[in-house]
Biopython code that builds the backbone (N, CA, C, O; Angstrom):
import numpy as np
from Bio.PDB.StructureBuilder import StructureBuilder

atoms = [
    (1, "UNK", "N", (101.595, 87.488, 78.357)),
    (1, "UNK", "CA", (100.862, 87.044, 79.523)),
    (1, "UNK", "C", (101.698, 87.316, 80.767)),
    (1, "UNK", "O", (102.836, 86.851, 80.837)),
    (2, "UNK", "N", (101.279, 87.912, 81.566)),
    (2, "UNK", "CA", (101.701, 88.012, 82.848)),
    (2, "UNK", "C", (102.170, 86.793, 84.031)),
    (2, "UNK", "O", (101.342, 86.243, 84.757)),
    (3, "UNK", "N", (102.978, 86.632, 84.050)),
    (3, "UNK", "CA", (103.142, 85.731, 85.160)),
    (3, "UNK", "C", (103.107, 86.173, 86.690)),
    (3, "UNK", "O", (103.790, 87.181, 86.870)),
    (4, "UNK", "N", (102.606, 85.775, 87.627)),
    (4, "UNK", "CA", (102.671, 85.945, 88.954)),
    (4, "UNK", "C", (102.937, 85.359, 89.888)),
    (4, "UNK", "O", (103.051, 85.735, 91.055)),
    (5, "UNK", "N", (103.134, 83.720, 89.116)),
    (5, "UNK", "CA", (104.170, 83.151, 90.186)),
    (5, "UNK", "C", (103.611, 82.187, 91.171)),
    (5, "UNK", "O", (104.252, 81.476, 91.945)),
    (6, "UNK", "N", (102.205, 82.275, 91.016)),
    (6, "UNK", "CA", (101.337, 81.727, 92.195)),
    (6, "UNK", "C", (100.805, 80.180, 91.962)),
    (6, "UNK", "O", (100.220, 79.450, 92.762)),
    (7, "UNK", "N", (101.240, 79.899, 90.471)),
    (7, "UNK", "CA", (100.919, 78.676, 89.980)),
    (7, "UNK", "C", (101.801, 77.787, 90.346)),
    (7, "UNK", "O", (101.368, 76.638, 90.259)),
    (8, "UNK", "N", (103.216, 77.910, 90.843)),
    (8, "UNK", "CA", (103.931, 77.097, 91.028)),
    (8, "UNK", "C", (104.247, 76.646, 92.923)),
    (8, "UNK", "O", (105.092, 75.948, 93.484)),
    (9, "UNK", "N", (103.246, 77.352, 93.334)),
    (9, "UNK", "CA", (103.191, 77.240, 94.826)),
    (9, "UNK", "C", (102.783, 75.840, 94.832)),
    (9, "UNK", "O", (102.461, 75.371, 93.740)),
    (10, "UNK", "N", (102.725, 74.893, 96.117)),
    (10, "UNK", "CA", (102.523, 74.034, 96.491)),
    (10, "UNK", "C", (102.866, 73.100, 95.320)),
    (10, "UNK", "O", (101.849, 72.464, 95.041)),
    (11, "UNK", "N", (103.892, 72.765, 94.527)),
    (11, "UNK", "CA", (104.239, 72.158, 93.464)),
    (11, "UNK", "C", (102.450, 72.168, 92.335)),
    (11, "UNK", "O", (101.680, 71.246, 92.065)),
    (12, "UNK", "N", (102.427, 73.474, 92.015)),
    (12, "UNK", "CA", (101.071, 73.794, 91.136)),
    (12, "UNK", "C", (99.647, 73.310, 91.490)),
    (12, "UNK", "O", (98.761, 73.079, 90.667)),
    (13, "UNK", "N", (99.556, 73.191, 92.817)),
    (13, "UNK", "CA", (98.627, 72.392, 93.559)),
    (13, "UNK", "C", (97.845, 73.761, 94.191)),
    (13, "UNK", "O", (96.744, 73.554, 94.700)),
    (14, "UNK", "N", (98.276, 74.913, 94.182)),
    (14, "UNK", "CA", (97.722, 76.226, 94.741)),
    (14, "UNK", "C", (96.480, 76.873, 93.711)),
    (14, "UNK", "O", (95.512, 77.349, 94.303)),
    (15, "UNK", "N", (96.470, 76.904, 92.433)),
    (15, "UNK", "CA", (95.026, 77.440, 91.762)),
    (15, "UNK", "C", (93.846, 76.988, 92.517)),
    (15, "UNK", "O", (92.801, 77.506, 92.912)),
    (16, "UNK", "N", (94.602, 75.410, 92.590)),
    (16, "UNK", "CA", (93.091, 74.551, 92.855)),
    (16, "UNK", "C", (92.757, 74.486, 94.415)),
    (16, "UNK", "O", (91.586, 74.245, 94.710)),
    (17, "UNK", "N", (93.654, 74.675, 95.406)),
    (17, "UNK", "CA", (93.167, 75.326, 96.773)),
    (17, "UNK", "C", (92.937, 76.081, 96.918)),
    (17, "UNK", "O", (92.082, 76.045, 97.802)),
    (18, "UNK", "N", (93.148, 77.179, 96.567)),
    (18, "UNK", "CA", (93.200, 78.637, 96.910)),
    (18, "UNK", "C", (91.352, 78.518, 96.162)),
    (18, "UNK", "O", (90.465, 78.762, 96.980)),
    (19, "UNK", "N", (91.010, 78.250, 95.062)),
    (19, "UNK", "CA", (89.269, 78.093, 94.601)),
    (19, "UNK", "C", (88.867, 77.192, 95.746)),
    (19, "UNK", "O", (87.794, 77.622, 96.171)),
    (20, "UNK", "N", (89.157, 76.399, 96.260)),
    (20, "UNK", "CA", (88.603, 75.515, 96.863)),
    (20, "UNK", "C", (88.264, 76.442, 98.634)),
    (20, "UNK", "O", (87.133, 76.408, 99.118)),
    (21, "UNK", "N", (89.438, 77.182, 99.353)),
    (21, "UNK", "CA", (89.266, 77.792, 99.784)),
    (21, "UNK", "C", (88.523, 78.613, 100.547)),
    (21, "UNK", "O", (88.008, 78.594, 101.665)),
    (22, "UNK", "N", (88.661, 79.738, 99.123)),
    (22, "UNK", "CA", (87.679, 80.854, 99.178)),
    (22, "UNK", "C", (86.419, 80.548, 99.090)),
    (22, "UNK", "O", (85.730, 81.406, 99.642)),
    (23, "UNK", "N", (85.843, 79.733, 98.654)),
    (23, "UNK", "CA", (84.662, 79.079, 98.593)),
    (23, "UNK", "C", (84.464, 78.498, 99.998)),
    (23, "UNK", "O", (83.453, 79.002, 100.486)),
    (24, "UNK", "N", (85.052, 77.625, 100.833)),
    (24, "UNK", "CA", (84.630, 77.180, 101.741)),
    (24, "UNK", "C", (85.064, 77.561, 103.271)),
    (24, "UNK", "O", (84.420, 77.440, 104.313)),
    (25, "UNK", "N", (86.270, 78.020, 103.060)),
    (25, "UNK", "CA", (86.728, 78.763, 104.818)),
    (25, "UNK", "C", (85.604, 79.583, 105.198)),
    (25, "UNK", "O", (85.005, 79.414, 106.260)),
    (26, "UNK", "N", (85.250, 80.632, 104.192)),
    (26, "UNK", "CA", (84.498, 81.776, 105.187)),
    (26, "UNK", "C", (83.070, 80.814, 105.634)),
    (26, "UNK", "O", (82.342, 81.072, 106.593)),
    (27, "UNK", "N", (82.929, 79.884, 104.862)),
    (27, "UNK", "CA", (81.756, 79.063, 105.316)),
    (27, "UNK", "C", (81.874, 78.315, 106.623)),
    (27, "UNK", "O", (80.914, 78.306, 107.394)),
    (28, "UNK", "N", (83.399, 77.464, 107.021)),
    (28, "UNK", "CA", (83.539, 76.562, 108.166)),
    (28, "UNK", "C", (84.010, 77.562, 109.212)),
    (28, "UNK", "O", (84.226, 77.121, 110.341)),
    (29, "UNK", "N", (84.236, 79.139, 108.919)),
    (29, "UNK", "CA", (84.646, 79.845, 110.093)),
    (29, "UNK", "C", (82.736, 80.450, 110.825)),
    (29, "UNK", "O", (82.342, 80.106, 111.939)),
    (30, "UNK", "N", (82.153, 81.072, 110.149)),
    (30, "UNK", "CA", (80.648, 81.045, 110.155)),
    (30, "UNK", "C", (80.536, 79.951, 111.262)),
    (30, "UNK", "O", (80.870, 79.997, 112.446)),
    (31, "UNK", "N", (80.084, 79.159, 110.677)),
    (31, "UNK", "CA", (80.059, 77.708, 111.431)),
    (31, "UNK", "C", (80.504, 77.375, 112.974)),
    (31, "UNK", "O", (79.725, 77.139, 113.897)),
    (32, "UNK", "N", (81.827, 77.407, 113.037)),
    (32, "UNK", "CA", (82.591, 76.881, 114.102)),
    (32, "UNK", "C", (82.181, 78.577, 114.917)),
    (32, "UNK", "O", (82.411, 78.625, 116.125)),
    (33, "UNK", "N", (81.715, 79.624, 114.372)),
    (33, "UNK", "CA", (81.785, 80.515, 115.401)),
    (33, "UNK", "C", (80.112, 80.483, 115.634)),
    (33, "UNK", "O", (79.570, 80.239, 116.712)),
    (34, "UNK", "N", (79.624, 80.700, 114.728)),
    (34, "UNK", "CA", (78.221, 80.426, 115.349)),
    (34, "UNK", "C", (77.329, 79.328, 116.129)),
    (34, "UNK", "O", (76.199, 79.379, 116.615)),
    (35, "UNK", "N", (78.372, 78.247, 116.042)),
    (35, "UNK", "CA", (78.137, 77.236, 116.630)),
    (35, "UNK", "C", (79.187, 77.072, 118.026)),
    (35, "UNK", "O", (79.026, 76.197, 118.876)),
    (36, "UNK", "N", (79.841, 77.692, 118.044)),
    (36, "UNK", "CA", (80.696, 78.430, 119.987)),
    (36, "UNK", "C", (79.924, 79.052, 120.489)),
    (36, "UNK", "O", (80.185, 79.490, 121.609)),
    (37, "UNK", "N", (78.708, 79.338, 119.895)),
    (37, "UNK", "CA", (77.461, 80.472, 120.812)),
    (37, "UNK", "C", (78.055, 82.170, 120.452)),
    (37, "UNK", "O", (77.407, 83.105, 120.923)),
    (38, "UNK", "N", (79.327, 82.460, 119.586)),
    (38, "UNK", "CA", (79.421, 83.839, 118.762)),
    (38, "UNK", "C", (77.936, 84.288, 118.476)),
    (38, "UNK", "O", (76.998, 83.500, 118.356)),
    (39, "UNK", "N", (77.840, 85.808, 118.373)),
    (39, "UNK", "CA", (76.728, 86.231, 118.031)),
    (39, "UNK", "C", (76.517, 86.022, 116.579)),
    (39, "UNK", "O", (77.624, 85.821, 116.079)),
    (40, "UNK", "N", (75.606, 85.981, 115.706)),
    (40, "UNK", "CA", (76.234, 86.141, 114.492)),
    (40, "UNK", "C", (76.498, 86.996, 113.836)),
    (40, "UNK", "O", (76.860, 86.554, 112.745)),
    (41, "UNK", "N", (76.539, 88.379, 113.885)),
    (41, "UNK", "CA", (77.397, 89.439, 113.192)),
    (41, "UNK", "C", (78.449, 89.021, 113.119)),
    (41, "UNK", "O", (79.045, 88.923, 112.046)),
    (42, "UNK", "N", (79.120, 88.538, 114.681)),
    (42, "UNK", "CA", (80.273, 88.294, 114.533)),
    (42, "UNK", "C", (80.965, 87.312, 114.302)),
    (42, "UNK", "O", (82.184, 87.210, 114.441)),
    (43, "UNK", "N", (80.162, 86.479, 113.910)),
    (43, "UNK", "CA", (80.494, 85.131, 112.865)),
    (43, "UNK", "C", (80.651, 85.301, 111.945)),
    (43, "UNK", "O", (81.675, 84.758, 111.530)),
    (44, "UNK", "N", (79.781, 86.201, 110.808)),
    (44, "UNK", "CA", (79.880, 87.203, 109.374)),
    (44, "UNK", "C", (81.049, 87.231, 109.433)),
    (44, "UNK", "O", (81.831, 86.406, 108.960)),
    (45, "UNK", "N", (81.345, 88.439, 110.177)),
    (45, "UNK", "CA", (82.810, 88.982, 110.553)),
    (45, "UNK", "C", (83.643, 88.497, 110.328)),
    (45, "UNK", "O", (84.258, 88.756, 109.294)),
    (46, "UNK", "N", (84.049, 87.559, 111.206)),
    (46, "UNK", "CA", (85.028, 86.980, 111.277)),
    (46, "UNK", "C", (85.017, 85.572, 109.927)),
    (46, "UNK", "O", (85.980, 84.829, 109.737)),
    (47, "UNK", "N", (83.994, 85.520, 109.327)),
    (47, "UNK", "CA", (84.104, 84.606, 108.277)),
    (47, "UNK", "C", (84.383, 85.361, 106.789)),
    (47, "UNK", "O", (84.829, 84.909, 105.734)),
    (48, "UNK", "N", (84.044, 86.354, 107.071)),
    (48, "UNK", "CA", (84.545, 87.760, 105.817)),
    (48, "UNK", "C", (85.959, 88.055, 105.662)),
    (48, "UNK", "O", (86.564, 88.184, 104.598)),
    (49, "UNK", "N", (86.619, 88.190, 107.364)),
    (49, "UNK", "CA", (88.198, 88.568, 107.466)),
    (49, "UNK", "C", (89.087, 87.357, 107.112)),
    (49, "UNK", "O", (90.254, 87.703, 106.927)),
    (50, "UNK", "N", (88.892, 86.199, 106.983)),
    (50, "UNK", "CA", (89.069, 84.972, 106.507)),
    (50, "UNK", "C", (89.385, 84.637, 105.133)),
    (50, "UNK", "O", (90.185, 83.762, 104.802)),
    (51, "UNK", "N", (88.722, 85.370, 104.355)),
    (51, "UNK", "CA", (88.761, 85.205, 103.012)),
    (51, "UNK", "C", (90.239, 86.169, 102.726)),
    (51, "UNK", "O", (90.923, 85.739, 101.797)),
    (52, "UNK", "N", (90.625, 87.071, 103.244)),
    (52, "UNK", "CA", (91.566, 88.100, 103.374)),
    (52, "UNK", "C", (92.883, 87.628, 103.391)),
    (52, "UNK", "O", (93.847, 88.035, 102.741)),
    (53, "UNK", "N", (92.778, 86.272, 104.619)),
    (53, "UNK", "CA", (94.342, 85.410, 104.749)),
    (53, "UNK", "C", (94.336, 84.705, 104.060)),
    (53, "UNK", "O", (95.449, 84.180, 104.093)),
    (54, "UNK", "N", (93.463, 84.049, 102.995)),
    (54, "UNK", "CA", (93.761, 83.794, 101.705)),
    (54, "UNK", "C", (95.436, 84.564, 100.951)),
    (54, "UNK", "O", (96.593, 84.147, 100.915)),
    (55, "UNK", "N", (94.830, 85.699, 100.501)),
    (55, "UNK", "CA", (95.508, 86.463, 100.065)),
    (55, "UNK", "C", (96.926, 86.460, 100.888)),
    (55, "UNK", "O", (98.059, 86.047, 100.638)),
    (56, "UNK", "N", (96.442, 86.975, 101.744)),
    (56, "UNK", "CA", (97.983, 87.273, 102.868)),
    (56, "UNK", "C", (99.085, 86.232, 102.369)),
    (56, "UNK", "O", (100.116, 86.385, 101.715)),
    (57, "UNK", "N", (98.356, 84.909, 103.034)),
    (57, "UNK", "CA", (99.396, 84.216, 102.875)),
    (57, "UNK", "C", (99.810, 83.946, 101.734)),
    (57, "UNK", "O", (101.029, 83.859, 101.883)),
    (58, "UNK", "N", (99.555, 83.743, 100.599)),
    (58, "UNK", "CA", (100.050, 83.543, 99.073)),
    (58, "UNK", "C", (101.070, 84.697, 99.087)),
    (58, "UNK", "O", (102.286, 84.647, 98.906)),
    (59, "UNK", "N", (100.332, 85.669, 99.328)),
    (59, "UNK", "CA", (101.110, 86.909, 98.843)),
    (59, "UNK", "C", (102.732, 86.616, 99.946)),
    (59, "UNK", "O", (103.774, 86.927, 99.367)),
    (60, "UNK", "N", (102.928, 85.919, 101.787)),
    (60, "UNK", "CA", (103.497, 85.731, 102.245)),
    (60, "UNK", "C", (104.590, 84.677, 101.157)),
    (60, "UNK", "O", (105.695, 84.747, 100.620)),
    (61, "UNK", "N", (103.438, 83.725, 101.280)),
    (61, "UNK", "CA", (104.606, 82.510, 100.208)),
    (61, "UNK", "C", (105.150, 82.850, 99.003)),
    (61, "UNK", "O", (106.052, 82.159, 98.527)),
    (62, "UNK", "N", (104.688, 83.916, 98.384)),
    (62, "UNK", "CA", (105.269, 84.212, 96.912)),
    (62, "UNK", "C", (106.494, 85.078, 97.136)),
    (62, "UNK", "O", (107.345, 85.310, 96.277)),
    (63, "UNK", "N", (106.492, 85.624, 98.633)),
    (63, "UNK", "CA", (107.617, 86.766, 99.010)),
    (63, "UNK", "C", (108.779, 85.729, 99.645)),
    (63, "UNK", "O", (109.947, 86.100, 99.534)),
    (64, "UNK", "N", (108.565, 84.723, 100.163)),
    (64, "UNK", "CA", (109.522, 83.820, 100.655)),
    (64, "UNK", "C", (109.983, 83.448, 99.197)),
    (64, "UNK", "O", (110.958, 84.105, 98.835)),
    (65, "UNK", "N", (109.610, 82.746, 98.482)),
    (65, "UNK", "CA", (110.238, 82.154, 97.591)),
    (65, "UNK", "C", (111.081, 83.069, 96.762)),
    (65, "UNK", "O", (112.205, 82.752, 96.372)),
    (66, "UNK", "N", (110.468, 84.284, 96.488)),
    (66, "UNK", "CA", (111.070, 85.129, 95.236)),
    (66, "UNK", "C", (112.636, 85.100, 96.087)),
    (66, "UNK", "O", (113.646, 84.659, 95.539)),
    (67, "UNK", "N", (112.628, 85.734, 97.732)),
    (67, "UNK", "CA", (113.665, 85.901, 98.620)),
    (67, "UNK", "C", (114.742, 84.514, 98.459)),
    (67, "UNK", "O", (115.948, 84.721, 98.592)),
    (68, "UNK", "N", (114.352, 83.410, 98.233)),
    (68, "UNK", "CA", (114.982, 82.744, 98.337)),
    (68, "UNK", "C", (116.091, 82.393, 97.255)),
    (68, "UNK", "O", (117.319, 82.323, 97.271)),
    (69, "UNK", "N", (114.843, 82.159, 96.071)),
    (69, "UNK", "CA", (115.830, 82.341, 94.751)),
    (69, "UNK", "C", (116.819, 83.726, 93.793)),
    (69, "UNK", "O", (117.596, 83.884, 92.851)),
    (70, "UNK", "N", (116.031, 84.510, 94.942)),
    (70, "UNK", "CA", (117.166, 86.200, 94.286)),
    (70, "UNK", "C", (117.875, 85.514, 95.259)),
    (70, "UNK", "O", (117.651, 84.388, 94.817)),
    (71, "UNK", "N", (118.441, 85.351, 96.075)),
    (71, "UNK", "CA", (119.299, 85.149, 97.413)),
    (71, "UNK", "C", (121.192, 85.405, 96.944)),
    (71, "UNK", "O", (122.242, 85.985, 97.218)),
    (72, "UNK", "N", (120.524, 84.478, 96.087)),
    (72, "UNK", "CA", (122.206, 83.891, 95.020)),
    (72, "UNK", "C", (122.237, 85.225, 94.170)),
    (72, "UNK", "O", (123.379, 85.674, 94.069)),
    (73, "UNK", "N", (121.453, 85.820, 93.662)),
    (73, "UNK", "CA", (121.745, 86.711, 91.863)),
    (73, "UNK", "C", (122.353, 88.120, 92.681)),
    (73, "UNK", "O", (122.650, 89.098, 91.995)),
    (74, "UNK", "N", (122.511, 88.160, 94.123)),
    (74, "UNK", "CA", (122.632, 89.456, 94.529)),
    (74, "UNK", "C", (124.366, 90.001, 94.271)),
    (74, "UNK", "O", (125.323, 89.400, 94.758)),
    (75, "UNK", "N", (124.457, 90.997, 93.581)),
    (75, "UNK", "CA", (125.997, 91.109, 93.340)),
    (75, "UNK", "C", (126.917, 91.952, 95.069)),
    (75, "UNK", "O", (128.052, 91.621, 95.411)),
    (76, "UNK", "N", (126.366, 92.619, 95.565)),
    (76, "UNK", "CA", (126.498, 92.757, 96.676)),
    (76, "UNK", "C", (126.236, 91.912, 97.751)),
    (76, "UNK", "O", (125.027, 91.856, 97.972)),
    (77, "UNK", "N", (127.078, 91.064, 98.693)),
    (77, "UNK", "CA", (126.226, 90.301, 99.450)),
    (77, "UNK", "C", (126.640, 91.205, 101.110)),
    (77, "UNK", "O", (126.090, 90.859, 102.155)),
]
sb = StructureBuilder()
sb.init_structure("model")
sb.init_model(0)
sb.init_chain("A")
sb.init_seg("    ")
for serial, (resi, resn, name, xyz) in enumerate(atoms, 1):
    if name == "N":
        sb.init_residue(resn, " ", resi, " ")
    sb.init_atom(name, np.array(xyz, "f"), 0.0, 1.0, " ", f" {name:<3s}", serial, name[0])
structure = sb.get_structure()
């Protein structure tokens, strides 16, 4: 089985946000923009590109941490 590391984010509290999430950001960004008077294409839009920093950031937090704990194993410092 593959590990990726993403289960132990937020002390293993990340599966269950990250579902919780994706399911509901692109919905409250929709929302808060179509309800600023945004047109709505560009409420779509911008509630589509949303689902994206999902990703980003995990993928951000999984690169901090790996950085942190190689930090020490490096034989060159």
């Amino acid at each position: 089985m593959i590990d990726d590391g993403s289960e132990n984010l937020f002390q293993g509290f990340w599966p269950f946000m990250k579902r919780f999430l994706i399911l509901f950001l692109p919905l409250w960004v929709f929302l808060i923009g179509y309800s600023a008077g945004l047109h709505i294409l560009l409420s779509a839009v911008l509630a589509g590109l949303s689902v994206s920093t999902i990703a980003m950031f995990e993928k951000y937090q999984l690169k901090q941490e790996n950085d942190s704990t190689t930090a020490g194993n490096k034989v060159i410092k």
